[in-house]
C-alpha positions as CSV (number, residue, x, y, z in Angstrom):
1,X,0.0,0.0,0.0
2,X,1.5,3.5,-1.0
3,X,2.1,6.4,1.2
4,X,2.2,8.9,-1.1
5,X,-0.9,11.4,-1.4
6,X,-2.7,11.4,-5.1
7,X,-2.5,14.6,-6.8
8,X,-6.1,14.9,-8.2
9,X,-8.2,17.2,-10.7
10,X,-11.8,17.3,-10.7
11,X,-13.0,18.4,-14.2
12,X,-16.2,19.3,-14.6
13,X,-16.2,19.9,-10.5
14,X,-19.8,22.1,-10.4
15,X,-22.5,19.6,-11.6
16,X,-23.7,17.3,-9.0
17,X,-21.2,14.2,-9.6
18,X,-18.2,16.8,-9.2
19,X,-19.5,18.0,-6.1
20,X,-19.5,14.6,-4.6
21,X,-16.2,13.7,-5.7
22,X,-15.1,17.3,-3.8
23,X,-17.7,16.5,-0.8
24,X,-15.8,12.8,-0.8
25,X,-12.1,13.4,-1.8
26,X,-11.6,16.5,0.9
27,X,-11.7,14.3,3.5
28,X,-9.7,11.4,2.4
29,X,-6.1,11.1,4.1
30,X,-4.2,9.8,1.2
31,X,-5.5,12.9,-1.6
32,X,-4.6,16.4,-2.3
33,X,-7.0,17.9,-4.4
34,X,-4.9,19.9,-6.9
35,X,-7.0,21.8,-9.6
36,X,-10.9,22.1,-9.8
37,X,-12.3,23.4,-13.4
38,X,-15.6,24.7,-14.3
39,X,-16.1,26.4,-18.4
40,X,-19.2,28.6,-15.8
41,X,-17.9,29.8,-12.7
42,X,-13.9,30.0,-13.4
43,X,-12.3,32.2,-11.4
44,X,-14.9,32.2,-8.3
45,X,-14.1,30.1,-5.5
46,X,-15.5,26.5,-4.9
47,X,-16.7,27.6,-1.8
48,X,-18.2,30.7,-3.1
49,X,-19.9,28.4,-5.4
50,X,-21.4,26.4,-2.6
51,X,-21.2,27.8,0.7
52,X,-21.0,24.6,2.4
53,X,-17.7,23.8,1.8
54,X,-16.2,27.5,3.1
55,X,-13.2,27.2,4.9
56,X,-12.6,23.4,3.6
57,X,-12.5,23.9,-0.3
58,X,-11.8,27.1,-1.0
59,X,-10.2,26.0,-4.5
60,X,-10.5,28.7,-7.5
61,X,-12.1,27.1,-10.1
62,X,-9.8,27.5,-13.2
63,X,-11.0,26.3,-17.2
64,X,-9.4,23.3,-18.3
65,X,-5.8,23.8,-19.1
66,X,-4.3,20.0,-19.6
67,X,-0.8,21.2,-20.4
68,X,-0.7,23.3,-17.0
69,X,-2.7,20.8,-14.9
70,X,-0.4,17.7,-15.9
71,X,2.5,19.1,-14.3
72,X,1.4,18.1,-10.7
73,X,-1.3,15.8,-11.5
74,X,-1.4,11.8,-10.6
75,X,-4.8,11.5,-11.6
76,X,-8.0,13.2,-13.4
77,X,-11.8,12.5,-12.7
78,X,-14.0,13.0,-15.5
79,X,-17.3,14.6,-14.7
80,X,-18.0,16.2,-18.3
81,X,-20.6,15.0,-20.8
82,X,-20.0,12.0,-23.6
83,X,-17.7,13.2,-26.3
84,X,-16.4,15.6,-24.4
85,X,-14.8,13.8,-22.3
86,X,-13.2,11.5,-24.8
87,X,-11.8,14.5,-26.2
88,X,-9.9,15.5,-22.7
89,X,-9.1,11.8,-22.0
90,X,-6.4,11.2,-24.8
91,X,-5.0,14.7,-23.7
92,X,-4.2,13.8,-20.4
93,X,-3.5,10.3,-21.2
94,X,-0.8,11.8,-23.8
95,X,0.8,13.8,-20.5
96,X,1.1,10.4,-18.9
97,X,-1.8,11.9,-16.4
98,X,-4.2,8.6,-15.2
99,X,-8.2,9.2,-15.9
100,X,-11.5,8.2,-14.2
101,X,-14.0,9.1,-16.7
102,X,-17.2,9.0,-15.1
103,X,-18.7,9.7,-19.0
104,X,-20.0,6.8,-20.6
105,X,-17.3,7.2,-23.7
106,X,-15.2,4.5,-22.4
107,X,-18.0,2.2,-20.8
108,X,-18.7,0.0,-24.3
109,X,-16.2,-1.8,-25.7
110,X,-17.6,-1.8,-29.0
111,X,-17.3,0.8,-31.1
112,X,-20.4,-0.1,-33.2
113,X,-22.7,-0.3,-29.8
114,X,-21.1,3.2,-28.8
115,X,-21.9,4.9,-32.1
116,X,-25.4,3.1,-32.6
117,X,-26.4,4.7,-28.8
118,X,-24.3,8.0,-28.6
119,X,-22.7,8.6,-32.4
120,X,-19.4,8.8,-33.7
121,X,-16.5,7.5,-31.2
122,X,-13.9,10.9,-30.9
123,X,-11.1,8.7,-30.0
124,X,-12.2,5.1,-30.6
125,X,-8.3,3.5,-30.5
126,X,-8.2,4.4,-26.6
127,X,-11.8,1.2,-26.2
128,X,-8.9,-1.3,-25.8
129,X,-7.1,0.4,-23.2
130,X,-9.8,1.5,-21.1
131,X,-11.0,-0.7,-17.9
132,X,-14.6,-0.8,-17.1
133,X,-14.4,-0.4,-13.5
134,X,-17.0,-2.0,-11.6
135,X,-14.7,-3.2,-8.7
136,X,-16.7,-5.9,-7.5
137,X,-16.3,-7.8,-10.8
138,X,-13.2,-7.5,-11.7
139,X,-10.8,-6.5,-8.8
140,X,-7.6,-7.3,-10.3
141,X,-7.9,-5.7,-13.7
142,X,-8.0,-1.9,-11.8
143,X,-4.4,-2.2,-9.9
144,X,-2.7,-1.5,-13.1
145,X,-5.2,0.7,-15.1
146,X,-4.1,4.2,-17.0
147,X,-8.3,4.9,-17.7
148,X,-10.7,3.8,-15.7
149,X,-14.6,4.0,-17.3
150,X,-16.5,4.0,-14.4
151,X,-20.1,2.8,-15.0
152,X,-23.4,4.2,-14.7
153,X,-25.8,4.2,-11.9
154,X,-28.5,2.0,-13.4
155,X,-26.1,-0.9,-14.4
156,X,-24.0,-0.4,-11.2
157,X,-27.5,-1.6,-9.4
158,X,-29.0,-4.3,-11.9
159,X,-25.4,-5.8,-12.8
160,X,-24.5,-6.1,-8.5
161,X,-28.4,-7.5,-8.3
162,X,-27.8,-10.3,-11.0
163,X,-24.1,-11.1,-11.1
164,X,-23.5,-14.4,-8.9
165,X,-26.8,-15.5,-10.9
166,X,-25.0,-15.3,-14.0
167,X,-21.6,-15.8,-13.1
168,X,-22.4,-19.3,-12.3
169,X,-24.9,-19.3,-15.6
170,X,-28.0,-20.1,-13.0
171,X,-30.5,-18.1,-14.9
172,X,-32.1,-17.9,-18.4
173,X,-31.4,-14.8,-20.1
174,X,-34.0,-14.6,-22.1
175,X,-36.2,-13.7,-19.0
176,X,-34.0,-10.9,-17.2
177,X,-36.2,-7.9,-16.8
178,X,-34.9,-5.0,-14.8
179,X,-37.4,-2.6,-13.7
180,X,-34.8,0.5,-11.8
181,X,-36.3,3.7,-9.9
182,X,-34.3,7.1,-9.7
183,X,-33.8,10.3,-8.0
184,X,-34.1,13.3,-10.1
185,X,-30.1,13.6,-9.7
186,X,-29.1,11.3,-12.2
187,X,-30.2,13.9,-14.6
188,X,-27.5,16.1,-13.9
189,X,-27.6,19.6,-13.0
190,X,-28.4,21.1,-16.5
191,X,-31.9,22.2,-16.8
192,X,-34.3,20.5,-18.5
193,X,-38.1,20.4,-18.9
194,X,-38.3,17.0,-17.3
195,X,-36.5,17.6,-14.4
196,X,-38.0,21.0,-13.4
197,X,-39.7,20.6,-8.9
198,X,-43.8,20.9,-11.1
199,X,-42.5,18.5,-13.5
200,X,-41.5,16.0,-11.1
201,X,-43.2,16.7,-7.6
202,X,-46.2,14.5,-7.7
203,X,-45.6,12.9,-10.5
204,X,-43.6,9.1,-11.2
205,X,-43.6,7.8,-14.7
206,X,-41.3,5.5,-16.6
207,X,-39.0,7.1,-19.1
208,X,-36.3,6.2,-22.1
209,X,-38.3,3.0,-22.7
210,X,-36.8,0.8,-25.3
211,X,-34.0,3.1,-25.7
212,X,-32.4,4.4,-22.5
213,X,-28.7,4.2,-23.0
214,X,-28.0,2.3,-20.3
215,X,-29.5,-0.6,-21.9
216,X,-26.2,-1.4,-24.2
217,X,-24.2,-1.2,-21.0
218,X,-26.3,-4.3,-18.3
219,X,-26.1,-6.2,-21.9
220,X,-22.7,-6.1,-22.0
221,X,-21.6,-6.4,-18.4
222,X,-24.4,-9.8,-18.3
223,X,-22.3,-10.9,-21.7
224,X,-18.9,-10.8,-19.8
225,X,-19.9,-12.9,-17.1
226,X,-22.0,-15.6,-18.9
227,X,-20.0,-15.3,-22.5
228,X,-23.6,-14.7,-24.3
229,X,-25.2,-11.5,-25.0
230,X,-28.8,-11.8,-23.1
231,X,-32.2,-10.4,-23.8
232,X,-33.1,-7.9,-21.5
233,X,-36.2,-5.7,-20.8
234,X,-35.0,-2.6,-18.9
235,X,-37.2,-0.1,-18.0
236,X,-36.1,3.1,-15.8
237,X,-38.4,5.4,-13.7
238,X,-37.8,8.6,-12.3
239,X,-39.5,9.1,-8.6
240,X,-39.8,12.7,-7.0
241,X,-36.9,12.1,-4.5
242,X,-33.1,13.9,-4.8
243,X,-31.1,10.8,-5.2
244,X,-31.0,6.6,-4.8
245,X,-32.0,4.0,-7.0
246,X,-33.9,0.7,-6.5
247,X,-33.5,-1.4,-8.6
248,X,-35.9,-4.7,-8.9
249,X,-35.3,-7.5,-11.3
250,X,-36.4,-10.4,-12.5
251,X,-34.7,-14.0,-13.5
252,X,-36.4,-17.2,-14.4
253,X,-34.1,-20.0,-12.6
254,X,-32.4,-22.7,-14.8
255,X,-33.1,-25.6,-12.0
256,X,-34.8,-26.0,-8.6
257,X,-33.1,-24.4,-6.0
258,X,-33.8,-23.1,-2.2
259,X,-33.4,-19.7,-1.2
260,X,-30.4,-21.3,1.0
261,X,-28.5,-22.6,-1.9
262,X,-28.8,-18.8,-3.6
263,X,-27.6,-17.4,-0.5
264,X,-24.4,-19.2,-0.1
265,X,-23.9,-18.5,-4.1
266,X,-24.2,-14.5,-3.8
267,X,-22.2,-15.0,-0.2
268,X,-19.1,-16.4,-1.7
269,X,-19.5,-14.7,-4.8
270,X,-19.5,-11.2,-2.9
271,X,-17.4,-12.4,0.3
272,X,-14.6,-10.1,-0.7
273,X,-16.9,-7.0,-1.6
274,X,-16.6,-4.0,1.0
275,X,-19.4,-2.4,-0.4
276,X,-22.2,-5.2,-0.6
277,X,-24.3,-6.1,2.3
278,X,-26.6,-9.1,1.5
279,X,-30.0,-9.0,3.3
280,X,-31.8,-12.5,5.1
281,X,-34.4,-13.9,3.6
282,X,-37.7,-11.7,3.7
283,X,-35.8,-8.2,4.0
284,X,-35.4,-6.1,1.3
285,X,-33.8,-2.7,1.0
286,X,-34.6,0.6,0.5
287,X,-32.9,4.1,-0.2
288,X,-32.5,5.7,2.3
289,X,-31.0,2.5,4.0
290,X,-28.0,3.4,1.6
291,X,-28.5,7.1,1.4
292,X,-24.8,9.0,1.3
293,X,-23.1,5.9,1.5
294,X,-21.4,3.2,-0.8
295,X,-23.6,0.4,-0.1
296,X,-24.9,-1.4,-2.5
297,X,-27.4,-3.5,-0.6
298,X,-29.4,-6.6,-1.8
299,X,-32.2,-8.8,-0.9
300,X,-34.2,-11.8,-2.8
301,X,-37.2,-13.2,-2.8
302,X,-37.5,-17.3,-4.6
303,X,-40.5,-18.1,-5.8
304,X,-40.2,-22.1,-5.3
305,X,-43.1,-22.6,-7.0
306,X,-42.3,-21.2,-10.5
307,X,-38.5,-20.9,-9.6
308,X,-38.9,-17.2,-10.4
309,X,-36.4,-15.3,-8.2
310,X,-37.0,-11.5,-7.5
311,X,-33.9,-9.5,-6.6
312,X,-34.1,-5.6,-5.2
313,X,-30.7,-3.7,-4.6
314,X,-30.9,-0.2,-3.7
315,X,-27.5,2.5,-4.3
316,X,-27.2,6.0,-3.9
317,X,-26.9,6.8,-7.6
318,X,-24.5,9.7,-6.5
319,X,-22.3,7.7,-4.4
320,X,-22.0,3.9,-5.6
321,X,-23.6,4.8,-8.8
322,X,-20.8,7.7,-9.7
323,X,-18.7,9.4,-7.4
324,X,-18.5,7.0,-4.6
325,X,-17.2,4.3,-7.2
326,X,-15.0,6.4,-9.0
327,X,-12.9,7.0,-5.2
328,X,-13.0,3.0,-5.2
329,X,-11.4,2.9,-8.3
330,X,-9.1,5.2,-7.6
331,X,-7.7,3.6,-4.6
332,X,-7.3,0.3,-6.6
333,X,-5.7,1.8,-9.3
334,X,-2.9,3.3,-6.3
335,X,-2.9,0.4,-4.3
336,X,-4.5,2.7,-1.4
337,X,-7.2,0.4,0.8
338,X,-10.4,0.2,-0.9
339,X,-12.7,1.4,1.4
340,X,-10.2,4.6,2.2
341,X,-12.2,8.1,2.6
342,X,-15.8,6.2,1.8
343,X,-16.6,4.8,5.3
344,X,-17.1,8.7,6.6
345,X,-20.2,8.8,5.2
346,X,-23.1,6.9,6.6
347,X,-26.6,5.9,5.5
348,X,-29.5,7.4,7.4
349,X,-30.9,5.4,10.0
């Protein structure tokens, strides 16, 4: 484990992921928060910006200036739109500067699937060297990773519901259906009708159906860990709350099997994970159970009947589904503990 303190740049530090990086990385012991950029509110303070943090990050927000930043940087997290971001990642990666992009330009591997979702690739050569960075699936790929893609909020809940299941190819994946639930913060701070408090307040409705781009991403994540692509129904909600996701899905067993037997599966398969917390039978879990926190918690119901298994895991979209994750990866990637600077934070009781 390294003593040195990561030098680290938040890019895109004003929407509400780059807030939660700064809200997250000011208190971790083993990073110095170097350079904070916003295109908006350059030259104003961070803290000026949002009050909250006065006298803790009182950081001038610059513009993005890779050539000056990669002087004294170890490390750059991404919170800029698609394309964009693609665009910054090879200029950094060309100073020999690390990247979490917390864009989706780097989730997909194939180019094809990118461009059919979010059009053309800017840097499609750099698919091959980014790691899709999902910690609980793939630990040992992270320790030696120059780009990180950290995945989206959505698949970070349905993948961590269903993986054990298909891991260990339990499940048909012909029946997978993934019916998610979201705060209004995993719109982003931009303004937009759909988000607006008389748009939302009141209100829940399902959204993106069909065609949210998320979809591409659980498809290939399930194809990883079974070596077939599946057939998936994913459907995504917005609910009038400020942040979490629940996400409930649906799997049609292969063979008869007791909710014991799943158990034990999802206990060994997630033995090793810091951030997953496996419910007993008949509790289930809800958002504010994992509210500010990097919990991912998960609960099933078997229906021995059918051998039709229900599985609800709840995130904060914010914190396991973005920011939260990224400081994960990060402290792979520098062989720093995992769980350093995200055990401050606390669910509410």
């Amino acid at each position: 484990m390294t003593s040195k303190q990561v030098s680290i740049a938040v890019i895109g530090a004003t929407g509400y992921t780059g807030v939660e990086l700064v809200r997250l990385l000011q208190e971790h012991p083993q990073v110095k928060i170097t350079h904070l950029t916003s295109e908006s509110f350059a030259g104003k303070k961070f803290s000026e910006c949002f009050p909250a943090f006065s006298g803790r990050v009182d950081t001038t927000l610059s513009p993005l200036d890779v050539d000056k930043m990669a002087k004294d940087l170890d490390l750059a997290f991404l919170c800029v739109p698609h394309q964009e971001a693609a665009k910054t990642v090879k200029l950094f990666l060309d100073k020999k500067v690390k990247v979490i992009d917390l864009s989706a330009d780097f989730r997909l591997n194939d180019v094809k699937t990118y461009e059919a979702w979010y059009g053309p690739h800017p840097h499609p050569e750099l698919l091959e060297k980014a790691i899709y960075g999902m910690p609980e699936l793939q630990l040992s790929n992270l320790k030696n990773a120059e780009l990180i893609a950290n995945p989206g909020c959505y698949p970070t809940a349905c993948l961590l519901a269903i993986a054990p299941l298909a891991h260990h190819k339990l499940i048909h994946l012909d029946s997978l259906i993934f019916d998610a639930k979201s705060g209004v913060s995993g719109a982003g701070r931009k303004l937009a009708l759909g988000s607006h408090f008389c748009e939302v307040n009141e209100n829940f409705k399902a959204y993106g159906i069909g065609k949210h781009r998320h979809t591409p991403e659980i498809n290939q994540g399930i194809k990883k860990l079974t070596g077939q692509l599946p057939s998936i129904t994913f459907t995504p909600h917005l609910v009038p709350m400020t942040r979490g996701i629940l996400a409930t899905v649906y799997a049609q067993l292969k063979s008869s099997s007791t909710h014991q037997d799943l158990l034990k599966i999802y206990q060994d398969y997630y033995q090793k994970a810091s951030f997953v917390r496996l419910r007993p039978e008949g509790n289930f879990p809800e958002t504010r159970e994992v509210r500010n926190s990097n919990f991912c918690d998960i609960g099933f119901h078997l229906d021995t009947q059918n051998q039709r298994l229900t599985v609800v895991s709840a995130i904060d979209n914010l914190i396991k589904g973005a920011s939260g994750q990224a400081i994960q990866n990060m402290n792979l990637m520098f062989g720093l503990e995992e769980t350093c600077g995200l055990l401050q934070t606390s669910p509410i009781p």
